[in-house]
C-alpha atoms as a printed R data frame, in Angstrom:
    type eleno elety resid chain resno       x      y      z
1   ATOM     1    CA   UNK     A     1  14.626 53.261 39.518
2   ATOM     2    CA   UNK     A     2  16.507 53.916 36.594
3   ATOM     3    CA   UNK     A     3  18.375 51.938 33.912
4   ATOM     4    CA   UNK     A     4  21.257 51.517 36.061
5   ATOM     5    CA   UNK     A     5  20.016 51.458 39.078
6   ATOM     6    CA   UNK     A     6  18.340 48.114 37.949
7   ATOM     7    CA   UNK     A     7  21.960 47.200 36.914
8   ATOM     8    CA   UNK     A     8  23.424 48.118 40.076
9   ATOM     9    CA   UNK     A     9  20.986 46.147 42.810
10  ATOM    10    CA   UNK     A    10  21.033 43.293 40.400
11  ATOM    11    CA   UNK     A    11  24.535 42.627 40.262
12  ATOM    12    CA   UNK     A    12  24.971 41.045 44.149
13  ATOM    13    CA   UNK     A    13  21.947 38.597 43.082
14  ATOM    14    CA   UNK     A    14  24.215 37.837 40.175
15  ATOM    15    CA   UNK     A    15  27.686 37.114 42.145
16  ATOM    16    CA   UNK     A    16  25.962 35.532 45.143
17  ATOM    17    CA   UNK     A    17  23.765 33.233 43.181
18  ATOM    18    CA   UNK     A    18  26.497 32.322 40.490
19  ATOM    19    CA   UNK     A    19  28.124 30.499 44.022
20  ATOM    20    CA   UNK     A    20  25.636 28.368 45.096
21  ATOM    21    CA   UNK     A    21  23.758 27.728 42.196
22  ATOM    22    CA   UNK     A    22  25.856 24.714 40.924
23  ATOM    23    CA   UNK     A    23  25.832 22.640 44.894
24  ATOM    24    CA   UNK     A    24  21.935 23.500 45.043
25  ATOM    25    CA   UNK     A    25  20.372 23.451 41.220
26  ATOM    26    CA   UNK     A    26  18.714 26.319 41.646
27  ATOM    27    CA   UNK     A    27  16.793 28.531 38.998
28  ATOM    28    CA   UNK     A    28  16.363 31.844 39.657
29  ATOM    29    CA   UNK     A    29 -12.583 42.495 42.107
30  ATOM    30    CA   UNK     A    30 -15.699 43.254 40.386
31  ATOM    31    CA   UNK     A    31 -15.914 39.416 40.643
32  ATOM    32    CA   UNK     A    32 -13.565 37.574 43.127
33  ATOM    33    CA   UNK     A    33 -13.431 33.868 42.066
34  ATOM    34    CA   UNK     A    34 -10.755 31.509 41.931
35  ATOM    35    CA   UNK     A    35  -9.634 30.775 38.637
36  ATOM    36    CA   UNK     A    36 -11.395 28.328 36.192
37  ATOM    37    CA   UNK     A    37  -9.479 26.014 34.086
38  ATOM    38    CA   UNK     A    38  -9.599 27.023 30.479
39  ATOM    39    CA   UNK     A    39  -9.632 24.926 27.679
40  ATOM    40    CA   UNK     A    40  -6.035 25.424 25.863
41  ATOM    41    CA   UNK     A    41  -7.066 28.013 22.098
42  ATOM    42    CA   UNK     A    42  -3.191 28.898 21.703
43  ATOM    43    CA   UNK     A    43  -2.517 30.906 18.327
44  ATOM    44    CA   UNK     A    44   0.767 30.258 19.033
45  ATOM    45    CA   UNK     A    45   2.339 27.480 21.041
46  ATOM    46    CA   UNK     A    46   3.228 26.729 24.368
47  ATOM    47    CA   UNK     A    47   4.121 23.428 26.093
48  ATOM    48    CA   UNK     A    48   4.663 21.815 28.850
49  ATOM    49    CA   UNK     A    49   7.879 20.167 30.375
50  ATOM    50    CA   UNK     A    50   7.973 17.683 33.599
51  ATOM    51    CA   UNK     A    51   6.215 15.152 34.933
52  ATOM    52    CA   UNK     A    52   3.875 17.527 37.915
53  ATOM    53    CA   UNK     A    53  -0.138 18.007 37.867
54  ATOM    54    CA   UNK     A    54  -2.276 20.224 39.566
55  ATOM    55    CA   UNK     A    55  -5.459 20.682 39.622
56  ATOM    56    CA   UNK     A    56  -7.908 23.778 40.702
57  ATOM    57    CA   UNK     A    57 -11.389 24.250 41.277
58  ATOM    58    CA   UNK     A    58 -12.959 27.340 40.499
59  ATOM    59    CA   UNK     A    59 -16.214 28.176 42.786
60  ATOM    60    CA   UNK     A    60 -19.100 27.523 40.859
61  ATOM    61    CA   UNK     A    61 -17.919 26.722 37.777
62  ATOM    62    CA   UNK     A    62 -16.822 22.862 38.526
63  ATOM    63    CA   UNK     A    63 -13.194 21.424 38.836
64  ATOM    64    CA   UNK     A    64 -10.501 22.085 36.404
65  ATOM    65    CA   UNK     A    65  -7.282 20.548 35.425
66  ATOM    66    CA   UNK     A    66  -3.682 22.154 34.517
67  ATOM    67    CA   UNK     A    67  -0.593 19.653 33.742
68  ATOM    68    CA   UNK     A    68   2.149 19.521 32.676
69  ATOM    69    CA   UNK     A    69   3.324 15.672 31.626
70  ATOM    70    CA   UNK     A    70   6.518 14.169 30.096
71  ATOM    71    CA   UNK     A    71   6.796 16.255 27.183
72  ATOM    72    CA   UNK     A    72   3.112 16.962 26.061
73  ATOM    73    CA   UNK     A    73   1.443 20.466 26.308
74  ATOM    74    CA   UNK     A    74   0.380 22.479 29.258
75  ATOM    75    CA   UNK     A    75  -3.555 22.515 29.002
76  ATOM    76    CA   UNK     A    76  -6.402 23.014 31.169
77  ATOM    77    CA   UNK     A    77  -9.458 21.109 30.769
78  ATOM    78    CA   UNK     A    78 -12.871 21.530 32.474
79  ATOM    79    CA   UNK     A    79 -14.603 24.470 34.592
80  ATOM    80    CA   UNK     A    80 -16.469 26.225 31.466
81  ATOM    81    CA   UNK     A    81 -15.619 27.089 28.201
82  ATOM    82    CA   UNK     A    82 -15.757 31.306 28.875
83  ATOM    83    CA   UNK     A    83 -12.338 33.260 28.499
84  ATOM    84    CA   UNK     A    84 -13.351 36.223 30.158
85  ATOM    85    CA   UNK     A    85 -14.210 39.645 29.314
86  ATOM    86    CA   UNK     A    86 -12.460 39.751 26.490
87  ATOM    87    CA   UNK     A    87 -14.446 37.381 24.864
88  ATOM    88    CA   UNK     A    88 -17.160 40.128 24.695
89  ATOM    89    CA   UNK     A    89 -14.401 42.767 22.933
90  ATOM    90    CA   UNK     A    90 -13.298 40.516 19.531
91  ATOM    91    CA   UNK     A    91  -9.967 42.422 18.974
92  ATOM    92    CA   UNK     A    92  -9.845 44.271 22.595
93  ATOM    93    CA   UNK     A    93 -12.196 46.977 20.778
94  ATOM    94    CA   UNK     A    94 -13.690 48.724 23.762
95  ATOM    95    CA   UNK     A    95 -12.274 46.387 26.447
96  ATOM    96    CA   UNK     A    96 -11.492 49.741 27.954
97  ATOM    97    CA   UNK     A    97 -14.451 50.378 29.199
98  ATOM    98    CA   UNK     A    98 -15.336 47.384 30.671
99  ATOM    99    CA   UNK     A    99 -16.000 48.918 34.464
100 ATOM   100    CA   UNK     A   100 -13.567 45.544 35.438
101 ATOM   101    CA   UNK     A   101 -10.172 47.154 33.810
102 ATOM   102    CA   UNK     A   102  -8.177 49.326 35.479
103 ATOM   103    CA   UNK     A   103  -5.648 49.666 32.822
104 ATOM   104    CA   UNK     A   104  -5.520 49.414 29.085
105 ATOM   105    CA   UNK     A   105  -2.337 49.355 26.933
106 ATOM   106    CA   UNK     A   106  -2.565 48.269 22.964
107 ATOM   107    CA   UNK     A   107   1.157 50.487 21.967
108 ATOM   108    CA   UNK     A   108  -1.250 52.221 19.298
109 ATOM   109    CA   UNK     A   109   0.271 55.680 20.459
110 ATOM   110    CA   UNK     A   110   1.883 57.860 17.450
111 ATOM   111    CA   UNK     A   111   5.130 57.537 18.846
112 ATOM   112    CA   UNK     A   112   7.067 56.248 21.788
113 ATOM   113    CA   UNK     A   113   7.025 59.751 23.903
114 ATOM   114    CA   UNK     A   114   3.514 59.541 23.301
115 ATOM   115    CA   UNK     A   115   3.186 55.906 24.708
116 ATOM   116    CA   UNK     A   116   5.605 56.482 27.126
117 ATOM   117    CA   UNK     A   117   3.445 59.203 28.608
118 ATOM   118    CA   UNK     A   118   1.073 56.919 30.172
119 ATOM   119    CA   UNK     A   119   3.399 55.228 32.325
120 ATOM   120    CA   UNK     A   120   5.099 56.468 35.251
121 ATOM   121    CA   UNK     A   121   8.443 55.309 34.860
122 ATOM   122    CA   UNK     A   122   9.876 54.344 31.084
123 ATOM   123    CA   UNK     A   123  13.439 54.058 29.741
124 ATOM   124    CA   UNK     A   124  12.628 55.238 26.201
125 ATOM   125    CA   UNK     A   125  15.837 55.001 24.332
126 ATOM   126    CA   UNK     A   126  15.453 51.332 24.182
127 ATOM   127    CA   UNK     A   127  11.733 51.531 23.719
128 ATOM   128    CA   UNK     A   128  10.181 51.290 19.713
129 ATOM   129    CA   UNK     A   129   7.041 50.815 18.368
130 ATOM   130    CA   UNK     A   130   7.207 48.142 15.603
131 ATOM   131    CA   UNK     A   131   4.230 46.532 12.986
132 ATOM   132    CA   UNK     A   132   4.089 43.314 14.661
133 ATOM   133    CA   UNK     A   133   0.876 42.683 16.558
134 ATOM   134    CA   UNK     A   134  -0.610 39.303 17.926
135 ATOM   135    CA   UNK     A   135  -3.049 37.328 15.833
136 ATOM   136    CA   UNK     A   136  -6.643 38.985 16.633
137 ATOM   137    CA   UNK     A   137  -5.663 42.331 17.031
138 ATOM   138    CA   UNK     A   138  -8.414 44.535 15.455
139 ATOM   139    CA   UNK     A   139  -6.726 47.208 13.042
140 ATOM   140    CA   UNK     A   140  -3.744 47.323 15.272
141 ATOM   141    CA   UNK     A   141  -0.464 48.470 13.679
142 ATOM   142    CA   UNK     A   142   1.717 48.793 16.432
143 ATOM   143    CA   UNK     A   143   3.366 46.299 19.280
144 ATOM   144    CA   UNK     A   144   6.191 47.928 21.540
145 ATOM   145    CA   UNK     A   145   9.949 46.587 20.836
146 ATOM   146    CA   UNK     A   146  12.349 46.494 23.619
147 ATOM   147    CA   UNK     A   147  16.105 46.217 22.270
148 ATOM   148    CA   UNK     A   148  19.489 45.988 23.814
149 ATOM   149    CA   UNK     A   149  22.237 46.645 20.936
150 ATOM   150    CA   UNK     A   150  24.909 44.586 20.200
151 ATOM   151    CA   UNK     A   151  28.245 45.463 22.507
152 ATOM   152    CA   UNK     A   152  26.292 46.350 25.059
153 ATOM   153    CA   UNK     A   153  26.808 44.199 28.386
154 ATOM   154    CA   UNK     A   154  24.378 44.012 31.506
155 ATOM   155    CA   UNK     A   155  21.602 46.189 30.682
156 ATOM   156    CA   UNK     A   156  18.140 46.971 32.285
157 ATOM   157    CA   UNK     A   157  15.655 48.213 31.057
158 ATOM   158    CA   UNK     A   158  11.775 49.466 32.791
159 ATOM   159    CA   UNK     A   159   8.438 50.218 31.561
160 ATOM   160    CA   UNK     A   160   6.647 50.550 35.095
161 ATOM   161    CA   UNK     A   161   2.995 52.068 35.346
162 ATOM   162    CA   UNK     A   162   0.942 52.660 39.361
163 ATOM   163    CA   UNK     A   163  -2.558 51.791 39.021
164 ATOM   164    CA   UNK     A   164  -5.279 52.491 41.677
165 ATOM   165    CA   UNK     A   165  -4.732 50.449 44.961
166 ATOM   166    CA   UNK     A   166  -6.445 47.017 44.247
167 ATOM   167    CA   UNK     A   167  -7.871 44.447 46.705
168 ATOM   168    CA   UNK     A   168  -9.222 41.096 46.441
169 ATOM   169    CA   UNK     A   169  -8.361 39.661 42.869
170 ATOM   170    CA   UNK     A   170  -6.436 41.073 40.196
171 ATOM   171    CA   UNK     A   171  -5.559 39.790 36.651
172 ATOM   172    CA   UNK     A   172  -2.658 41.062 33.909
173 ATOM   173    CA   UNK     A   173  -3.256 40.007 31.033
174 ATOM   174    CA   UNK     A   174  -0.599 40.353 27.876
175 ATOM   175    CA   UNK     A   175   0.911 39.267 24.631
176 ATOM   176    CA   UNK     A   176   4.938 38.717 24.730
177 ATOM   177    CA   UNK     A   177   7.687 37.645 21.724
178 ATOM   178    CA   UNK     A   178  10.655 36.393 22.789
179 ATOM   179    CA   UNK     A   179  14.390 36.164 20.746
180 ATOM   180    CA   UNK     A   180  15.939 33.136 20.766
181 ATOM   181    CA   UNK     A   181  19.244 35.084 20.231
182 ATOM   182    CA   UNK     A   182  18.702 37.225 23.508
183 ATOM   183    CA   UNK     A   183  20.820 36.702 26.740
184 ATOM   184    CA   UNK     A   184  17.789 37.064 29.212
185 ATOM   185    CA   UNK     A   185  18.150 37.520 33.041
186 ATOM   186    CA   UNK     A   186  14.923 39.049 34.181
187 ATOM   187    CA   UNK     A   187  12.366 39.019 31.054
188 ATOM   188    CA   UNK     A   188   8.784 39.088 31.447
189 ATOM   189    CA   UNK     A   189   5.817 40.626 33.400
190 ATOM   190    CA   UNK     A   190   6.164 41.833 36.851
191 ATOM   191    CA   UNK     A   191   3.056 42.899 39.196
192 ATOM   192    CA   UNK     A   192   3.111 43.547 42.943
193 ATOM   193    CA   UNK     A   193   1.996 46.060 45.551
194 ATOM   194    CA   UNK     A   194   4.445 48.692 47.317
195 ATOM   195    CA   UNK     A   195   3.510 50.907 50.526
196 ATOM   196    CA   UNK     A   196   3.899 53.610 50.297
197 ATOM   197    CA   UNK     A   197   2.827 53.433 46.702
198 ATOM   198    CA   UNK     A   198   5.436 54.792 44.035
199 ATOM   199    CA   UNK     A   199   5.990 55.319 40.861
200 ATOM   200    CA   UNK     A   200   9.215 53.585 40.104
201 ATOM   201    CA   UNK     A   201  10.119 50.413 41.026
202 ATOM   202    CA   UNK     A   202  12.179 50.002 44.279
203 ATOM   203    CA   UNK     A   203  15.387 47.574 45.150
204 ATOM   204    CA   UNK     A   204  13.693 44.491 47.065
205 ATOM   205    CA   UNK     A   205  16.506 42.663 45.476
206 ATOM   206    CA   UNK     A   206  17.267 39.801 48.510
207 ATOM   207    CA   UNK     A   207  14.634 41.376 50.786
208 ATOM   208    CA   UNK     A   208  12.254 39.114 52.585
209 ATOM   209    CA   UNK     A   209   9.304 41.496 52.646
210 ATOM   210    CA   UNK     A   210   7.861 42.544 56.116
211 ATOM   211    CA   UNK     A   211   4.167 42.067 55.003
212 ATOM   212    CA   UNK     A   212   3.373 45.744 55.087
213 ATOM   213    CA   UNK     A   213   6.083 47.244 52.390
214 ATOM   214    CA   UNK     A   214   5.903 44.997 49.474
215 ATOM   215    CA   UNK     A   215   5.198 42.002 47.615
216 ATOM   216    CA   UNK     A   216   5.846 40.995 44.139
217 ATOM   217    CA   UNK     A   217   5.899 38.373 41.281
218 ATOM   218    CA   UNK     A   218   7.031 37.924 37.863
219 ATOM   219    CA   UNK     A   219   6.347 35.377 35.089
220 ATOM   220    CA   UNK     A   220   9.746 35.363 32.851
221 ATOM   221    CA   UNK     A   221  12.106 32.972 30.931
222 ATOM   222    CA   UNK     A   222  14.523 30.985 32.670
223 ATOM   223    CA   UNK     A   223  16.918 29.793 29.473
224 ATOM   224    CA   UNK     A   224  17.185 31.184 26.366
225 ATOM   225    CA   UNK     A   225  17.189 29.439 23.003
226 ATOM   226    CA   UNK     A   226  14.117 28.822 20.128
227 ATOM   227    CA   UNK     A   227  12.022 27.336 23.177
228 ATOM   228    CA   UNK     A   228  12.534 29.194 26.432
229 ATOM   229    CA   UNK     A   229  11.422 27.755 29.874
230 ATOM   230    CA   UNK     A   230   9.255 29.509 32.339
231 ATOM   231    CA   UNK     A   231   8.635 30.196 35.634
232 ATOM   232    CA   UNK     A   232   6.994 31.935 38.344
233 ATOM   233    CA   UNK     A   233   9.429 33.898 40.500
234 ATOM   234    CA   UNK     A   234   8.196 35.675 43.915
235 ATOM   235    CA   UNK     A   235   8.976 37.483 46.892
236 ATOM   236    CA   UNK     A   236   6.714 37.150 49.977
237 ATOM   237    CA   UNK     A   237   7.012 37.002 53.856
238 ATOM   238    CA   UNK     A   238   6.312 33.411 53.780
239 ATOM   239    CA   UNK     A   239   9.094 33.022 51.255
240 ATOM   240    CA   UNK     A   240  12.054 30.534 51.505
241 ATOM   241    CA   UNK     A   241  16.025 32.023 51.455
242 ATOM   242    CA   UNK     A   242  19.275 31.311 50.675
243 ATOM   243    CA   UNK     A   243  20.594 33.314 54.185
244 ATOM   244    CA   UNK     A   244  19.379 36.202 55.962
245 ATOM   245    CA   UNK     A   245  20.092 39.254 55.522
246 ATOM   246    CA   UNK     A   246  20.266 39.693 51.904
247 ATOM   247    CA   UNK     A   247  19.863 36.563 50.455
248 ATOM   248    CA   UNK     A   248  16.000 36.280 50.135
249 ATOM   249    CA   UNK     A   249  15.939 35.968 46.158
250 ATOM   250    CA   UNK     A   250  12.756 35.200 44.595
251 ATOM   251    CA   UNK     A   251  11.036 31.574 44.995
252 ATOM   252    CA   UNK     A   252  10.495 29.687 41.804
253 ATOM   253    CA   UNK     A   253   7.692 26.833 41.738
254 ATOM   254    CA   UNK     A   254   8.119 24.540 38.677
255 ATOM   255    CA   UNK     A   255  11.064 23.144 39.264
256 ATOM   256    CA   UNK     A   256  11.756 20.479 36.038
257 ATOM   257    CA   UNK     A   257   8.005 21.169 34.983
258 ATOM   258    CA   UNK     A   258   8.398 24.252 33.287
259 ATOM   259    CA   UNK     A   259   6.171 25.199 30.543
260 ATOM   260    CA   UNK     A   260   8.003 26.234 27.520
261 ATOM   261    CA   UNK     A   261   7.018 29.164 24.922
262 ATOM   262    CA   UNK     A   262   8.443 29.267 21.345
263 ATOM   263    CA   UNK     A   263  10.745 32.174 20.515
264 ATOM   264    CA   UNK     A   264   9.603 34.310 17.819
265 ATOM   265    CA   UNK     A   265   5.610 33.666 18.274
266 ATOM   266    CA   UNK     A   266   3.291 35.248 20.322
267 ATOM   267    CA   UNK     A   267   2.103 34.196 23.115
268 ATOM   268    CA   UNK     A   268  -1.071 35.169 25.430
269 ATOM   269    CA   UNK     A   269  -0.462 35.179 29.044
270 ATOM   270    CA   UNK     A   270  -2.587 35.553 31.844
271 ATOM   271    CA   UNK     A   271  -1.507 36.382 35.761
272 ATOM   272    CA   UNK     A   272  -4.003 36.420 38.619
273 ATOM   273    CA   UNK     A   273  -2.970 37.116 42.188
274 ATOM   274    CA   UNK     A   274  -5.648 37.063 45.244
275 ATOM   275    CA   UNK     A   275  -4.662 38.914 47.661
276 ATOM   276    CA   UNK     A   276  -4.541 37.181 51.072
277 ATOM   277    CA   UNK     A   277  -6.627 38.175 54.600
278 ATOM   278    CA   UNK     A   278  -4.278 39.896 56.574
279 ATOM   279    CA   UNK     A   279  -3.279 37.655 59.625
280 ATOM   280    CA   UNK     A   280  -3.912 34.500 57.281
281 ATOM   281    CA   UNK     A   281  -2.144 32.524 54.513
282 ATOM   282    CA   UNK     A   282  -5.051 32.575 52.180
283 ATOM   283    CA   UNK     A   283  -3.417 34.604 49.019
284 ATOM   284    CA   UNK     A   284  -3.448 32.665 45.390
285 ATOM   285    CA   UNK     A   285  -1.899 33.088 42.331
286 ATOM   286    CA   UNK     A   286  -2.542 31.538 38.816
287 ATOM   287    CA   UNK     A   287  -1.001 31.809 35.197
288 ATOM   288    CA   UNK     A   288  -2.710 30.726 32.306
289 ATOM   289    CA   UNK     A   289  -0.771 30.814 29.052
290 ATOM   290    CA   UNK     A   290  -2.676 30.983 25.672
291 ATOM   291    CA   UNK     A   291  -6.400 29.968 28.074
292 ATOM   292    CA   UNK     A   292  -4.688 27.117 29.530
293 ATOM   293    CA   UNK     A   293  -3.844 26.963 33.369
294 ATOM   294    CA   UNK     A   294  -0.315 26.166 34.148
295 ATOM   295    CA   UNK     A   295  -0.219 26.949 37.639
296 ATOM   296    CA   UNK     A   296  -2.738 27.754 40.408
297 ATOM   297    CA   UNK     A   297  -0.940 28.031 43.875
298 ATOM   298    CA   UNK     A   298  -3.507 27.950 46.560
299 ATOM   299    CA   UNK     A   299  -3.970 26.948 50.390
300 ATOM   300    CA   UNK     A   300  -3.330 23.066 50.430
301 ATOM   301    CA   UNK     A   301  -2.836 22.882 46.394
302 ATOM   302    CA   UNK     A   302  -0.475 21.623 44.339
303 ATOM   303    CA   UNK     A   303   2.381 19.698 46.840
304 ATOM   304    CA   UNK     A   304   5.730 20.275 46.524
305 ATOM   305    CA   UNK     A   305   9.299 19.093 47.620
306 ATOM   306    CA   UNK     A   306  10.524 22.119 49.044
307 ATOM   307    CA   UNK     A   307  14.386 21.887 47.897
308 ATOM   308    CA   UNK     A   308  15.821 24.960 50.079
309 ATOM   309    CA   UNK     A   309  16.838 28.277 48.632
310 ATOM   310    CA   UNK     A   310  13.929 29.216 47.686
311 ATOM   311    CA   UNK     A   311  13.045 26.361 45.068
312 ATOM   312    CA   UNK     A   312   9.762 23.932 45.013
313 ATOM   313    CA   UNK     A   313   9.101 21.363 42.527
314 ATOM   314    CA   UNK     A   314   6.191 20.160 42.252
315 ATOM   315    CA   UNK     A   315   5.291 16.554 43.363
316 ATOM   316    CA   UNK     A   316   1.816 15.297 44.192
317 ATOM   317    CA   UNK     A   317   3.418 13.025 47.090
318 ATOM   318    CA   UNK     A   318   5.104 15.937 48.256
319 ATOM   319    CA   UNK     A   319   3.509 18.631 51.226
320 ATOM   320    CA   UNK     A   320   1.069 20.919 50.052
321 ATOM   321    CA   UNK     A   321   1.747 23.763 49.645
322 ATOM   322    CA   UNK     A   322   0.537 26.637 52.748
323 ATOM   323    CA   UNK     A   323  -0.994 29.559 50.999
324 ATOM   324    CA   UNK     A   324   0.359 33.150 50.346
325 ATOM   325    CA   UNK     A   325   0.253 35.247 52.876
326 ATOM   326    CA   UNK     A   326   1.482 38.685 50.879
327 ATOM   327    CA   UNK     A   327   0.702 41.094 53.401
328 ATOM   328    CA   UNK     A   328  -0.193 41.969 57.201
329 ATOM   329    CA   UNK     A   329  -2.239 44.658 56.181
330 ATOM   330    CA   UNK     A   330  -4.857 45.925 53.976
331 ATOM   331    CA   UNK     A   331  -2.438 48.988 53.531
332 ATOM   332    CA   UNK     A   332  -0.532 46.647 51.132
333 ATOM   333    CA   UNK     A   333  -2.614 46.345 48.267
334 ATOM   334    CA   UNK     A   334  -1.607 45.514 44.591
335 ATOM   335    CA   UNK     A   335  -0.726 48.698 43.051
336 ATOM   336    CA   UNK     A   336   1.640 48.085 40.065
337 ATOM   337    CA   UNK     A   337   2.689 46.440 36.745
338 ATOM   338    CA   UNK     A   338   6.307 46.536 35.236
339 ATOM   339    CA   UNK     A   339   7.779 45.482 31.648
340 ATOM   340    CA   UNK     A   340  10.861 44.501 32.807
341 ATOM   341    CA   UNK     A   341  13.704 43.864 30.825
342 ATOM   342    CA   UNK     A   342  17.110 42.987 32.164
343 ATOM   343    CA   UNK     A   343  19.517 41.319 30.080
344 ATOM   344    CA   UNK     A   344  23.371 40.065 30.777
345 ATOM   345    CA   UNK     A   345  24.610 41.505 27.274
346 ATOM   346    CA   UNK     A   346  23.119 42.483 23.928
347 ATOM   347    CA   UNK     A   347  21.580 42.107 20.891
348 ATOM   348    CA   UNK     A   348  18.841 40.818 23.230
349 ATOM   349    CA   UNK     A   349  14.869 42.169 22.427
350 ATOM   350    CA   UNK     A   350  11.433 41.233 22.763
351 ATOM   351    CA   UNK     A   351   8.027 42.690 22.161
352 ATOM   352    CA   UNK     A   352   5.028 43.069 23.688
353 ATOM   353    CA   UNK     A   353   1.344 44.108 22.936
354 ATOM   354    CA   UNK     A   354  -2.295 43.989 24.303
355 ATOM   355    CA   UNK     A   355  -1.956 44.675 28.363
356 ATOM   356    CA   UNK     A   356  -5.119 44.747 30.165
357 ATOM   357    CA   UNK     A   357  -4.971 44.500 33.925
358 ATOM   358    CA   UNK     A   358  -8.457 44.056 35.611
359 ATOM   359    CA   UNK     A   359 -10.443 42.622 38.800
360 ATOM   360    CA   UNK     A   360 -12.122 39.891 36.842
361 ATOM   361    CA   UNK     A   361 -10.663 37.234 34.208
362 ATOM   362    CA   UNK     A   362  -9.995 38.691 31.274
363 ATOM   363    CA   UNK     A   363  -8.920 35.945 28.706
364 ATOM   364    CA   UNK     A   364  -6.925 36.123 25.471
365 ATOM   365    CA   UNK     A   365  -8.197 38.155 22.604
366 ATOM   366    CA   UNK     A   366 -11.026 36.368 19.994
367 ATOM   367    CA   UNK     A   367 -10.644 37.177 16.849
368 ATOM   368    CA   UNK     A   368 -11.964 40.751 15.483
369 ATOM   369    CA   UNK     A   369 -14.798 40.391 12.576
């Protein structure tokens, strides 16, 4: 899907949500083990806003803790002091090669056509590669810049790349900058499955997925501004919707506890989805941000108050929550990654750098010697 195809089956979430978002309040492998909490290393900061915990326990490695209190940070605290495989690649030199990663990405191309190569779907006009890179980065000169011009008006952007069909566990890892001047609407990492597999992503816009075509997630700001809130946003069979047919928009889960990430710094993020046995609801998903957990959603853990529409907010007195049950079949399997960037008018930009998607956790970058 093109540019403006992204524009065009966006544009009935925007009218249809616009009218019922005031009355409701509504936002928007190797190794299979659940996710260990991670002790918070940020090089730059992110926070948490709200007043929901949750905990997770990783198997074998002890219990851990993610929360996100009042106005204090989003941390994680027990379950091991390891960040992953990356802590074995100071700099990502040679993370490659780990036999865990099924795709690498540090923007270190010559030039954009170059880069752009590698992917299977990429709007390139938009697309620049800029001397900005992370904190860590060995020798790197190069993230990638996506930027919507000033004039323009609802704009969409895609960087989408197939990888080999995965089962089990799968982790994204990546580096993002945000604008505070930028007029987000969909902004951030998006990772799912499709079958048939494809190379472009498809319209699932207000689509309650079957359990064999598709499922999909994204991690993305949900306000603009210096410090931009957060959230998970899905699509699943299990999913709650506004009305059916065509009004199955993506669940969000943090519901006034949304971590925060300051515009203008870097920031490491981490995505792990487990995909479920087929017939049960036993699918997971986890975000750490900078090594800290902010959300694990598992069978029976955290508890929510589910508010309708597709929104839960977390509260510990609330019902837990079921388990994901992403797919029917193990012809589903997680197959793809996409840089989106969808904005509701320009200048808007943001970079990225430092993707790594791989069966076991990967963790953010140490620092190269």
């Amino acid at each position: 899907m093109n540019a403006f195809a992204a524009v065009g089956h966006r544009f009935m979430w925007i009218a249809l949500l616009a009218s019922w978002l005031p009355a409701c309040g509504a936002d928007t492998g190797s190794e299979d083990t659940a996710p260990d909490a991670q002790s918070s290393s940020a090089d730059s900061g992110s926070t948490g806003a709200g007043n929901a915990s949750s905990s997770t326990t990783g198997p074998g490695s002890g219990t851990g803790a993610g929360s996100t209190t009042g106005s204090g940070g989003a941390t994680g605290s027990g379950g091991g002091s390891s960040s992953g495989i990356s802590a074995s690649y100071p700099g990502d030199v040679g993370i490659e090669a780990h036999p865990s990663v099924v795709f690498f990405e540090d923007f270190e191309e010559a030039d954009v056509g170059s880069m752009a190569s590698r992917w299977d779907s990429a709007d390139q006009d938009p697309l620049a590669l800029v001397g900005d890179v992370p904190p860590g980065a060995a020798g790197g000169s190069h993230s990638l810049e996506i930027t919507v011009p000033s004039g323009a008006g609802v704009t969409g952007v895609t960087l989408f790349k197939n990888v080999p069909d995965q089962q089990g566990s799968v982790y994204v890892r990546y580096y993002a900058k945000y604008d505070a001047a930028s007029d987000y609407h969909h902004a951030g990492m998006w990772l799912g499955g499709f079958n048939p597999p494809t190379k472009w992503p498809q319209g699932t816009a207000g689509i309650r997925p079957s359990g064999s075509d598709f499922f999909e997630n994204a991690w993305e700001p949900h306000s603009t501004g210096s410090e931009l809130q957060v959230d998970h946003y899905a699509q699943w069979p299990g999913m709650d919707c506004f009305m059916e047919p065509g009004g199955c928009w993506g669940n969000v889960f943090l519901r006034d506890a949304e971590p925060t990430v300051s515009a203008a710094s870097w920031v490491c993020v981490e995505l792990m989805v487990r995909l479920n046995t087929p017939g049960q609801n036993d699918g997971e998903y986890a975000v750490w941000m900078n090594d800290g957990v902010v959300q694990h959603l598992a069978p029976g853990s955290p508890s929510f108050d589910r508010l309708g529409n597709g929104v839960w907010k977390p509260n510990p007195a609330g019902t837990p929550f079921p388990g994901f049950d992403w797919r029917s079949t193990t012809d589903l399997a997680f197959n793809w990654i996409w840089l989106d960037f969808y904005v509701d008018s320009g200048p808007s930009s943001m970079r990225w750098d430092q993707i790594v998607v791989g069966t076991e956790r990967i963790g953010c970058m140490t620092a190269a010697p």
